[in-house]
TORMI-124804 format. One line per 8 residues: their letters; for each residue x, y, z of N, C-alpha, C. Coordinates in Angstrom, 2 decimals, m for minus. Example, Ala and Ser with C-alpha at 12.3 -4.5 7.8 and 13.67 -1.06 7.14 Angstrom:
BEGIN
as) 13.19/m5.69/7.80/12.30/m4.50/7.80/13.20/m3.30/7.80 ~ 12.85/m2.25/7.08/13.67/m1.06/7.14/12.90/0.03/7.87
This chain:
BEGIN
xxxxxxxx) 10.38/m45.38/31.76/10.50/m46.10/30.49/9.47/m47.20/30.34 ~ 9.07/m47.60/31.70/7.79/m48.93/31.71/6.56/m48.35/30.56 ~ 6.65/m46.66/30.95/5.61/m46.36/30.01/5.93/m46.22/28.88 ~ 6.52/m45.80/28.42/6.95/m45.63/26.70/6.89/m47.01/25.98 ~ 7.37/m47.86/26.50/7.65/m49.29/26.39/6.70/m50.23/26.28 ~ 5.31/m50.19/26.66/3.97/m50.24/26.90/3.02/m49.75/25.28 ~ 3.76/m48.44/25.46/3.37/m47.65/23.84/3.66/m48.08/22.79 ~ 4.98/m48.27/23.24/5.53/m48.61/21.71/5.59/m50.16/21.33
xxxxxxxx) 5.54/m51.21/22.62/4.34/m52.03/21.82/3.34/m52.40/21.56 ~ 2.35/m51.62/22.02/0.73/m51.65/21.13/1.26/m50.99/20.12 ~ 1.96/m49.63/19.92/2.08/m49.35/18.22/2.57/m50.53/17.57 ~ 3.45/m51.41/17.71/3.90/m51.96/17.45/2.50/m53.55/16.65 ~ 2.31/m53.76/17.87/1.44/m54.97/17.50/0.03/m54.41/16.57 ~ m0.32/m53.03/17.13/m1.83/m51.98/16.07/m1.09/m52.25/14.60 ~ 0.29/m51.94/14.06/0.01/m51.74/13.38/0.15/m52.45/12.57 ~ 1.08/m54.09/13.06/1.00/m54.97/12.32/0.14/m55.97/11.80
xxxxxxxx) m1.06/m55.57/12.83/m2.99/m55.72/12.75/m3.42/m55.73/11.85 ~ m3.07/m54.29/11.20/m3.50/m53.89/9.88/m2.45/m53.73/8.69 ~ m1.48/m54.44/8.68/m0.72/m54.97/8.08/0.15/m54.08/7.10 ~ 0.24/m53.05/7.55/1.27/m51.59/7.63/2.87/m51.76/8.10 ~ 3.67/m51.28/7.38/4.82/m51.13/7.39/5.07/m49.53/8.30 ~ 6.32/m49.34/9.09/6.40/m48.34/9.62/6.14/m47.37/8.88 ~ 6.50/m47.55/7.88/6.75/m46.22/6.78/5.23/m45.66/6.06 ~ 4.27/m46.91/6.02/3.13/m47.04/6.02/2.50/m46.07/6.74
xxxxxxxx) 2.37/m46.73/8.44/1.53/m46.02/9.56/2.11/m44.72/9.64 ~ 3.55/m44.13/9.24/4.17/m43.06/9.65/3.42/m41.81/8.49 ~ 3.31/m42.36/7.11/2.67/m41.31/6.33/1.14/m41.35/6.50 ~ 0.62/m41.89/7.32/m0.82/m41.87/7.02/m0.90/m40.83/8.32 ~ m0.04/m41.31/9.58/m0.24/m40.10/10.62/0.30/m39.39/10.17 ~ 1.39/m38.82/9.56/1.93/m37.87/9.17/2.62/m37.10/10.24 ~ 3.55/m38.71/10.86/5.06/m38.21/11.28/6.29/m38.79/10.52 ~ 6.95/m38.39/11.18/8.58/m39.25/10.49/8.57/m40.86/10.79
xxxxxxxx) 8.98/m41.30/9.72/9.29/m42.91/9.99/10.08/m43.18/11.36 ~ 11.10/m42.51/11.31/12.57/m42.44/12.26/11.97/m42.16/13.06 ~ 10.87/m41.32/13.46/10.38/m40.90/15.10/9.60/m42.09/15.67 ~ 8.47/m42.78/14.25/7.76/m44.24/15.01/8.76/m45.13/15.52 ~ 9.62/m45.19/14.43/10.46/m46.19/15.08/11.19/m46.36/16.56 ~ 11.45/m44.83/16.75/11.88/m44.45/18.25/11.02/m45.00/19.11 ~ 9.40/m44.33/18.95/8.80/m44.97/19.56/8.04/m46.53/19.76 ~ 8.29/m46.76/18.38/7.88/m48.11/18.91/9.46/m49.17/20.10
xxxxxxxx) 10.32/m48.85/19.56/11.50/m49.27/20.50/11.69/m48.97/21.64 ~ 10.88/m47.52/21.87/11.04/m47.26/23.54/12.36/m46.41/23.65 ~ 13.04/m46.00/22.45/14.09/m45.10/22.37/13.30/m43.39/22.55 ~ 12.30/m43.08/22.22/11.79/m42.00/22.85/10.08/m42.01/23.03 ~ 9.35/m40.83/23.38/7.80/m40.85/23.88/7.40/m40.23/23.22 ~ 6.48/m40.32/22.56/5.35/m39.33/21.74/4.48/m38.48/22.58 ~ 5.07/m37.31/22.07/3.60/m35.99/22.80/2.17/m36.50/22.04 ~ 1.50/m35.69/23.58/m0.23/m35.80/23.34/m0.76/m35.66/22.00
xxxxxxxx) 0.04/m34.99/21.09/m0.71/m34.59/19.95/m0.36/m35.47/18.72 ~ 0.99/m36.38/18.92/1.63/m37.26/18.35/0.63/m38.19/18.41 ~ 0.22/m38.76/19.74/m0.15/m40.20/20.71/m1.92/m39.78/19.83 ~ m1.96/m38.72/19.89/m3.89/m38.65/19.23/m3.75/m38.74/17.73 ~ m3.17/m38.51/16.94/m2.70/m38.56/15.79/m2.44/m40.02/15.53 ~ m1.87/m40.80/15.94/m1.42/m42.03/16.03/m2.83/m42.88/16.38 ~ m3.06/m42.91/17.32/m4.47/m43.09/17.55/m5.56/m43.10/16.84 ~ m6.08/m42.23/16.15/m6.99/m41.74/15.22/m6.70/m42.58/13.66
xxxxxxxx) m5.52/m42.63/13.47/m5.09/m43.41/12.32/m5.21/m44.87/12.74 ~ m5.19/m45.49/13.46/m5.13/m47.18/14.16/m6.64/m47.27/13.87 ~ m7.34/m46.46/14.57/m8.84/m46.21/14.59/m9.06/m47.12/16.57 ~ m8.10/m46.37/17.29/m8.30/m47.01/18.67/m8.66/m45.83/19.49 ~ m8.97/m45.91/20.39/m9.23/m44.56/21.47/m7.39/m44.79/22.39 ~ m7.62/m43.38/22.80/m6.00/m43.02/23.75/m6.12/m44.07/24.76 ~ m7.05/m44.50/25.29/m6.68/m45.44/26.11/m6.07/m46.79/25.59 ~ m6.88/m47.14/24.87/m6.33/m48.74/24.32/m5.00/m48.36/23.53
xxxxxxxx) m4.41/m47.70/23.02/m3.05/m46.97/22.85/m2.41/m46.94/24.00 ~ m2.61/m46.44/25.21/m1.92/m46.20/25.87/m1.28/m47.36/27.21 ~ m2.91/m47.48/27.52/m2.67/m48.83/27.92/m2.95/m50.44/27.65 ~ m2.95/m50.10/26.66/m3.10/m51.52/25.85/m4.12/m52.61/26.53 ~ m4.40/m53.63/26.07/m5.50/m53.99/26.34/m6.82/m54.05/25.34 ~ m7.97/m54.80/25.41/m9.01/m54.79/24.51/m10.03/m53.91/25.38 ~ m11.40/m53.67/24.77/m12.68/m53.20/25.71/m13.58/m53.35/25.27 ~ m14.77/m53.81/25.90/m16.12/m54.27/25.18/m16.59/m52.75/24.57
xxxxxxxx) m17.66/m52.86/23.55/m18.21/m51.72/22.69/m18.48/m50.73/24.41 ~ m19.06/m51.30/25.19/m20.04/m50.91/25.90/m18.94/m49.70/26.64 ~ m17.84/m50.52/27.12/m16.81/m49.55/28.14/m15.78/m48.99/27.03 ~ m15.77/m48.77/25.96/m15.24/m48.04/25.02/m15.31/m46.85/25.39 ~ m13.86/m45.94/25.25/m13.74/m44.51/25.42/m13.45/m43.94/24.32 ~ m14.41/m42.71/24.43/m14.29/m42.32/22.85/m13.66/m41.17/22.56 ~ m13.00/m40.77/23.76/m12.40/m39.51/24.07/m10.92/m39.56/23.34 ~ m10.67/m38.88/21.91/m9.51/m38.98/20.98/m9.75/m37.30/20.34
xxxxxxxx) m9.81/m36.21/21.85/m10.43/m35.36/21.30/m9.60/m33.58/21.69 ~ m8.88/m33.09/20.63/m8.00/m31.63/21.22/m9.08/m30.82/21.27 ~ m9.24/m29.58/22.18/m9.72/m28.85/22.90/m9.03/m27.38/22.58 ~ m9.74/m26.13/21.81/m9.15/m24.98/22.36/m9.67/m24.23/23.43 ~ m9.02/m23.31/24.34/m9.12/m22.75/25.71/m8.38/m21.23/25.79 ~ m9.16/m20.73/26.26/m8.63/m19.16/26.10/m7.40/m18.87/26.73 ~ m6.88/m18.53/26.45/m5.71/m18.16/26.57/m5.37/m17.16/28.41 ~ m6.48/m16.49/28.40/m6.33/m15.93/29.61/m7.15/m16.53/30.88
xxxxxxxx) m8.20/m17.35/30.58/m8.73/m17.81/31.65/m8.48/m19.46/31.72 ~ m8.31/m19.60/30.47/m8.14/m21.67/30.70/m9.34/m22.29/30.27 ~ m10.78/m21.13/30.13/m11.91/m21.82/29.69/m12.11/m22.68/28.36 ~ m12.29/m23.88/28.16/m12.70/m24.39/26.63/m13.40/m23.06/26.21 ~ m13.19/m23.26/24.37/m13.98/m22.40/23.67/m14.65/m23.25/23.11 ~ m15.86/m22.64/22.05/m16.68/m23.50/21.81/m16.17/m23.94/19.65 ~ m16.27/m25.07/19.25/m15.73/m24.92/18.28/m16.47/m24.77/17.03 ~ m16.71/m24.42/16.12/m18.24/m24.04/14.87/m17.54/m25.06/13.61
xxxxxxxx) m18.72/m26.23/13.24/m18.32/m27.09/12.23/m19.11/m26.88/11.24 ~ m18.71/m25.90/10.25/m20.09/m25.46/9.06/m20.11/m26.74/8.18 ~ m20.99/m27.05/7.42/m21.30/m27.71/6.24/m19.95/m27.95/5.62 ~ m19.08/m26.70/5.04/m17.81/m26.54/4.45/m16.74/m27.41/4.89 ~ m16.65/m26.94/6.14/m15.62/m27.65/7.22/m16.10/m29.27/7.17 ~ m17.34/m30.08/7.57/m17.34/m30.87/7.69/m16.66/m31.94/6.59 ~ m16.59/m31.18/5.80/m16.07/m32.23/4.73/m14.58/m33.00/4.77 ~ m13.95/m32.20/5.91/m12.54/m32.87/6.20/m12.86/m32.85/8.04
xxxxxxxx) m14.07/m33.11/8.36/m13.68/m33.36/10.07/m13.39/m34.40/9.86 ~ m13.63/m35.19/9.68/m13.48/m36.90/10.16/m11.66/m37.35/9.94 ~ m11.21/m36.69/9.25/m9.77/m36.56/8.62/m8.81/m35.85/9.18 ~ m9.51/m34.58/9.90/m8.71/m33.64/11.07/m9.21/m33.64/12.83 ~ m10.47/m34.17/12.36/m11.17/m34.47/14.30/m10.16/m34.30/15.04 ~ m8.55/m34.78/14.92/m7.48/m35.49/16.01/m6.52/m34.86/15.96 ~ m6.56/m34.03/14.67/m5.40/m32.90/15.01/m5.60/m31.66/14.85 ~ m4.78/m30.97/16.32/m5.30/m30.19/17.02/m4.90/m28.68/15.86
xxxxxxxx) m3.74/m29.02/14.88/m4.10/m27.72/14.18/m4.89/m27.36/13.30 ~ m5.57/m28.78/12.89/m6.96/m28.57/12.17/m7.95/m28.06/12.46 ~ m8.06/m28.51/13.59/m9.43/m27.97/14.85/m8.77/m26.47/14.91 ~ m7.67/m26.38/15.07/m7.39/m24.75/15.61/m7.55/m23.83/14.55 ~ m7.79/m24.23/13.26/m8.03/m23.30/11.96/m9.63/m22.91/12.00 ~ m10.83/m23.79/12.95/m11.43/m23.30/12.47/m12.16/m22.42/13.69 ~ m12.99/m21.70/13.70/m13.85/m20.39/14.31/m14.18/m21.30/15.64 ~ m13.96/m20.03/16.82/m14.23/m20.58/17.95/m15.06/m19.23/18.74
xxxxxxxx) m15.34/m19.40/19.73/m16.45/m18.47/20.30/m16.42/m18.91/21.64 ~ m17.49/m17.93/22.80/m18.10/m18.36/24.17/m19.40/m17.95/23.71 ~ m20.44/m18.62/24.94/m21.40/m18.87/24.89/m22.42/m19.17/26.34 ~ m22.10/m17.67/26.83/m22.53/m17.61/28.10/m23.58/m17.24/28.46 ~ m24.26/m18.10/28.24/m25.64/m18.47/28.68/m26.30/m19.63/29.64 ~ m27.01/m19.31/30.86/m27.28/m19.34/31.98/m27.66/m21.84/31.20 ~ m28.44/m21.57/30.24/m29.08/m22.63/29.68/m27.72/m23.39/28.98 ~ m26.60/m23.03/29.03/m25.68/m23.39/28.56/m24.59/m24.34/28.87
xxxxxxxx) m24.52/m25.55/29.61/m23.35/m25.67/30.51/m22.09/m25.79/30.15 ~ m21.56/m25.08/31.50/m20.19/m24.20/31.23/m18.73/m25.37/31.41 ~ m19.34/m26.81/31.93/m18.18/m27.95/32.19/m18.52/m28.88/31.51 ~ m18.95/m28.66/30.30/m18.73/m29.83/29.17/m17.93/m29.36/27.97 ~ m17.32/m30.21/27.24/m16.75/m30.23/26.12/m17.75/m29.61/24.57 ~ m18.01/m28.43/24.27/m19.36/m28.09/23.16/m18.90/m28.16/22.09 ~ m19.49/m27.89/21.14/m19.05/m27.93/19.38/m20.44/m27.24/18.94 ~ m20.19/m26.57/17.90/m21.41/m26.17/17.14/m21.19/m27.26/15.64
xxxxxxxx) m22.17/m27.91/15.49/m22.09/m28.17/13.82/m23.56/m28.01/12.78 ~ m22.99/m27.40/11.63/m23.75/m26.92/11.05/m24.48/m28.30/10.13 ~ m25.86/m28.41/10.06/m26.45/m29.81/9.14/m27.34/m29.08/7.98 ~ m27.08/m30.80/7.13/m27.60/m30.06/5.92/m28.82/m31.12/5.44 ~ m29.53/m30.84/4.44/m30.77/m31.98/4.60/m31.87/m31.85/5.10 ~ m32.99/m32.46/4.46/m34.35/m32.51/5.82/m34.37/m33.74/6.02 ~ m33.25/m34.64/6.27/m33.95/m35.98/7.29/m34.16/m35.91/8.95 ~ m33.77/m34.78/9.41/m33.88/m34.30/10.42/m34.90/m33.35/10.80
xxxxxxxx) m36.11/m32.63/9.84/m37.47/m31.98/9.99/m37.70/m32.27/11.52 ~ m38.31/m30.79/11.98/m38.60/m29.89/11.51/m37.11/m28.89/11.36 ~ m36.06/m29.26/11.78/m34.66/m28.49/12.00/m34.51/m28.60/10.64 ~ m34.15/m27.25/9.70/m34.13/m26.94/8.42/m32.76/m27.26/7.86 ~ m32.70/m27.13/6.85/m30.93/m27.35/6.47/m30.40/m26.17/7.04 ~ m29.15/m26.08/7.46/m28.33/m24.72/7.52/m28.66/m24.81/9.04 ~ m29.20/m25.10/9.75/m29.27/m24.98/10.89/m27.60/m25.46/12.12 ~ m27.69/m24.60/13.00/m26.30/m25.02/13.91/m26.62/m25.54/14.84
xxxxxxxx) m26.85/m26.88/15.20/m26.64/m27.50/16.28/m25.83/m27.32/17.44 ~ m26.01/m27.00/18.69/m25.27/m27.37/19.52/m24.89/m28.82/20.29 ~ m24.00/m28.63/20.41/m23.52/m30.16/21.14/m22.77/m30.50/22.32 ~ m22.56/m31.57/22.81/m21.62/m31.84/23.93/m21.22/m33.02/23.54 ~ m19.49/m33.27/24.18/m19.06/m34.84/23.81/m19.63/m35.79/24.82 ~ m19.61/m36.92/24.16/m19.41/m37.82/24.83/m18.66/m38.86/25.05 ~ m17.97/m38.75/26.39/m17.12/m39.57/26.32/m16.81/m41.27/26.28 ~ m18.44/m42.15/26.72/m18.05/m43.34/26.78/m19.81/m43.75/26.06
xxxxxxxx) m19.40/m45.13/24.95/m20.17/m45.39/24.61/m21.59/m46.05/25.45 ~ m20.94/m46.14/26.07/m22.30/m46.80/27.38/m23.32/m45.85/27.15 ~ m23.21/m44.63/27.32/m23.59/m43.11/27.41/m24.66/m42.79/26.35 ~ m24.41/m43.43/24.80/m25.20/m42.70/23.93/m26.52/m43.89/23.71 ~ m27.30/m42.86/23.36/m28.59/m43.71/23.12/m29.56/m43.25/23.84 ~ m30.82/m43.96/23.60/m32.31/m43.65/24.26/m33.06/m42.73/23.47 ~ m32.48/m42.76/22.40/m34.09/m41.83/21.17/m33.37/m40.64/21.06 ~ m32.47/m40.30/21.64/m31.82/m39.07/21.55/m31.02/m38.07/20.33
xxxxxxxx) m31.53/m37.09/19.94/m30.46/m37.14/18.58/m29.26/m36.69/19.38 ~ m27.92/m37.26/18.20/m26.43/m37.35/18.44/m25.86/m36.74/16.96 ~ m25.04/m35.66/16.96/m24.11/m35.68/15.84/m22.95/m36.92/15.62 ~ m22.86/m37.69/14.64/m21.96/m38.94/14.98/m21.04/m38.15/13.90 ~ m19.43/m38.47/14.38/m18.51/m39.13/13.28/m18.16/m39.98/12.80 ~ m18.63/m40.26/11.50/m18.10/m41.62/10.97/m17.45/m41.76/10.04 ~ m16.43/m43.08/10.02/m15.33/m43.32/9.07/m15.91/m43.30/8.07 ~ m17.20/m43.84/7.32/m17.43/m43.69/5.85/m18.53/m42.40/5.37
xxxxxxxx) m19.47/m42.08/5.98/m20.80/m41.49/5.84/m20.24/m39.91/6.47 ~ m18.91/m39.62/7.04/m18.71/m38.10/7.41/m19.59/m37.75/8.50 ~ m20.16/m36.42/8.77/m21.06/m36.23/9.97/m22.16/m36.74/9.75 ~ m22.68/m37.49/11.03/m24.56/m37.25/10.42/m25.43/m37.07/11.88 ~ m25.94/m36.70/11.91/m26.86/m36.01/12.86/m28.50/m36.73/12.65 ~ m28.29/m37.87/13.58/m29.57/m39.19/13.37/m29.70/m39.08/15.32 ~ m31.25/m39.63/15.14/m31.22/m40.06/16.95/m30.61/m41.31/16.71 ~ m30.28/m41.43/18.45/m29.74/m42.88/18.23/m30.14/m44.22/19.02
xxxxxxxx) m30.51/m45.26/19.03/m30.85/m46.55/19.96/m29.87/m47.32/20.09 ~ m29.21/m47.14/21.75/m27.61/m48.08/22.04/m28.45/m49.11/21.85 ~ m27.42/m50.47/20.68/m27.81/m51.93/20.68/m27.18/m52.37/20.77 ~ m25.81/m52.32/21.75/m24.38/m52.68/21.55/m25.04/m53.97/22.69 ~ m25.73/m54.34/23.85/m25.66/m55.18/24.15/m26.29/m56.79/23.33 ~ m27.35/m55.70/22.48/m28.30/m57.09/21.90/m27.69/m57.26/20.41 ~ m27.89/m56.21/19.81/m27.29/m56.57/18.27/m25.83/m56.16/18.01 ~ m25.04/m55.61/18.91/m23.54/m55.31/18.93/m23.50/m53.82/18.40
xxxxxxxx) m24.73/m52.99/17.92/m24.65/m51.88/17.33/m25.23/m50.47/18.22 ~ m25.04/m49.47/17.12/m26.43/m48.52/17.43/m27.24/m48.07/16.15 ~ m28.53/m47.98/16.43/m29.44/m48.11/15.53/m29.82/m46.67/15.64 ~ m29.33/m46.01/14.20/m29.74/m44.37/13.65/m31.08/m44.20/12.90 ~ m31.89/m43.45/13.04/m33.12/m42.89/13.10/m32.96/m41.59/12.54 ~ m34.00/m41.56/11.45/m33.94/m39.92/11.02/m35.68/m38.82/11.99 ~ m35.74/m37.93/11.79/m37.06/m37.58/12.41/m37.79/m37.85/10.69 ~ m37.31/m37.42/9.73/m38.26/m37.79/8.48/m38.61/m38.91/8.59
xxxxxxxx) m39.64/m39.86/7.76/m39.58/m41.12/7.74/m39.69/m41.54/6.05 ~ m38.69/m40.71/5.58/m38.47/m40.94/4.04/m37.08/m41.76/4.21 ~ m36.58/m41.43/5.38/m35.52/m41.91/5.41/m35.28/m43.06/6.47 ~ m34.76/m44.58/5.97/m34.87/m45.54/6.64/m33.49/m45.41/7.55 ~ m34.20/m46.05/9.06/m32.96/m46.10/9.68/m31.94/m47.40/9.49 ~ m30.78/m47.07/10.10/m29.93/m48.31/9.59/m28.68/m47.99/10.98 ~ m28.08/m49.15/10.95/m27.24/m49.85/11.84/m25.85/m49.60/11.79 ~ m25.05/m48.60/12.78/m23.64/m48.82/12.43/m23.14/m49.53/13.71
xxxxxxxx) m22.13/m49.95/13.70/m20.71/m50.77/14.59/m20.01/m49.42/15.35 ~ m19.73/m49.89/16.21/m19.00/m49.00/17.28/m17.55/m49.18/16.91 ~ m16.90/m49.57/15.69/m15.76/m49.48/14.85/m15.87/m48.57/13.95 ~ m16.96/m48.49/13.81/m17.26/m47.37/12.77/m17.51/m45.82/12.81 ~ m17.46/m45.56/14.45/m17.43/m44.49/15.01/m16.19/m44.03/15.25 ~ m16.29/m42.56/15.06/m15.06/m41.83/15.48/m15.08/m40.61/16.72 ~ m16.33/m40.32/16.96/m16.69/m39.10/18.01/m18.56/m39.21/18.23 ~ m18.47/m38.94/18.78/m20.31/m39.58/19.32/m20.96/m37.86/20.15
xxxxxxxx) m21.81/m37.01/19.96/m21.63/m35.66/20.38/m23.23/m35.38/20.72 ~ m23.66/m35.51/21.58/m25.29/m34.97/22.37/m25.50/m33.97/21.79 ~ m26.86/m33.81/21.35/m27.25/m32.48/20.56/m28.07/m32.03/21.75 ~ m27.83/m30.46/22.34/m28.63/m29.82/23.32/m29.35/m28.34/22.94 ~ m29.18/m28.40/22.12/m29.60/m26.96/21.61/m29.27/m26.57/20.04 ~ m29.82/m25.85/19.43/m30.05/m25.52/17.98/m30.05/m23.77/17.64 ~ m29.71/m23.55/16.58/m29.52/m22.30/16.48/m30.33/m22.12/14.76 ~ m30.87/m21.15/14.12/m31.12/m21.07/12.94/m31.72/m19.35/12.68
xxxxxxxx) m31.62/m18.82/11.48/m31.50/m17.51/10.98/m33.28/m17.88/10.03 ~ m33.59/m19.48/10.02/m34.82/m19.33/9.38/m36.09/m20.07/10.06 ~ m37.05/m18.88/9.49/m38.14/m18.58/11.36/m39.16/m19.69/10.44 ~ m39.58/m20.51/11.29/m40.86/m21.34/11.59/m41.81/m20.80/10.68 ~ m42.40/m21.82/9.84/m43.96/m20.88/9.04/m44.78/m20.57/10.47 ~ m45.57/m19.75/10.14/m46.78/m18.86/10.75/m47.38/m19.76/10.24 ~ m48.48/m19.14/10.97/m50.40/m19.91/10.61/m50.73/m19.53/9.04 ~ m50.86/m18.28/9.04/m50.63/m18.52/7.45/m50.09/m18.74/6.44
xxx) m48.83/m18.66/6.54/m47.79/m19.12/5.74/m48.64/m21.03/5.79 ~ m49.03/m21.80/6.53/m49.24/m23.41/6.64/m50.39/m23.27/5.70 ~ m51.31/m22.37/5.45/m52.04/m22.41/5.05/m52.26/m22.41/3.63
């Protein structure tokens, strides 16, 4: 019960943070009032999929939910993330985020039957690694040249903000702007941020807050159906 009890008051104190009534935080996660209340009292425990749901709406990672407590940007865990896995071997599958879909990730990222509606696959290839968390997402735009619109990114999570950065492009989730697929420069020690970069330079980079993130995802590979101009085609 030490643990439930623990839970249910960080729900308790999260949500009077943001100045939500049970009935409030209960329709925005989209459980029963009567069940927060259980849990915030310590009268019962929320499953994993409850506790990420809950989570995702606070805008905290499972840890600071779980075990309460604050964390600098830097040791922030960003891991608020369901997983499908085959059924006969246990392997993660890989998950495909088209253009279409993206328009409600940031809204379903955390629940797992959202994620489970959409197209999943393997991807067994030697260049591939087989013990990370992958995602395919599909981008749209040329602020990212020479990678065309329509193109599928591959990705891997990441789990702690320490982690992202160094010029690298990242698919980000974010609370206002939806997916975007920018490199990124960790500035969480000097300016408190990270600083997004397009490869165009029509497009200025700009600064988000590590509050403003919802999933942070390494781009390792690319996929596309449209071939590179030739020499003459440039010509």
């Amino acid at each position: 019960m030490a643990e439930t009890t623990r839970i249910g008051s960080q729900l308790r104190a999260l949500r009077k943070s943001k100045g939500w009534t049970q009935t409030d935080l209960a329709e925005k996660a989209g459980i029963k009032r009567t069940a927060l209340g259980a849990y915030e009292e310590g009268r019962a425990e929320p499953r994993m999929g409850v506790l990420v749901r809950l989570a995702h709406t606070l805008n905290v990672s499972l840890d600071t939910l779980v075990l309460g407590g604050s964390v600098s940007p830097m040791e922030q865990d960003l891991r608020i993330l369901p997983v499908l896995t085959d059924r006969n071997t246990g392997a993660e599958r890989i998950t495909a985020v088209s253009t279409k879909a993206a328009a409600g990730y940031t809204a379903g990222f955390g629940d797992p039957e959202w994620i489970g509606g959409l197209p999943t696959f393997d991807l067994p290839l030697p260049e591939v690694p087989q013990d990370r968390t992958l995602r395919f997402f599909q981008i749209e735009g040329d602020s990212m040249l020479p990678l065309p619109s329509g193109t599928w990114v591959l990705c891997a999570f990441v789990e702690r903000m320490a982690d992202v950065g160094s010029g690298r492009p990242y698919v980000i989730a974010t609370q206002e702007d939806g997916l975007v697929f920018k490199r990124v420069e960790n500035r969480l020690d000097q300016e408190g941020d990270l600083l997004l970069t397009s490869n165009n330079p029509l497009f200025a980079p700009y600064a988000i807050g590590p509050n403003k993130i919802q999933e942070v995802w390494r781009a390792i590979g690319w996929f596309s159906t449209i071939w590179p101009a030739g020499p003459m085609e440039e010509r």
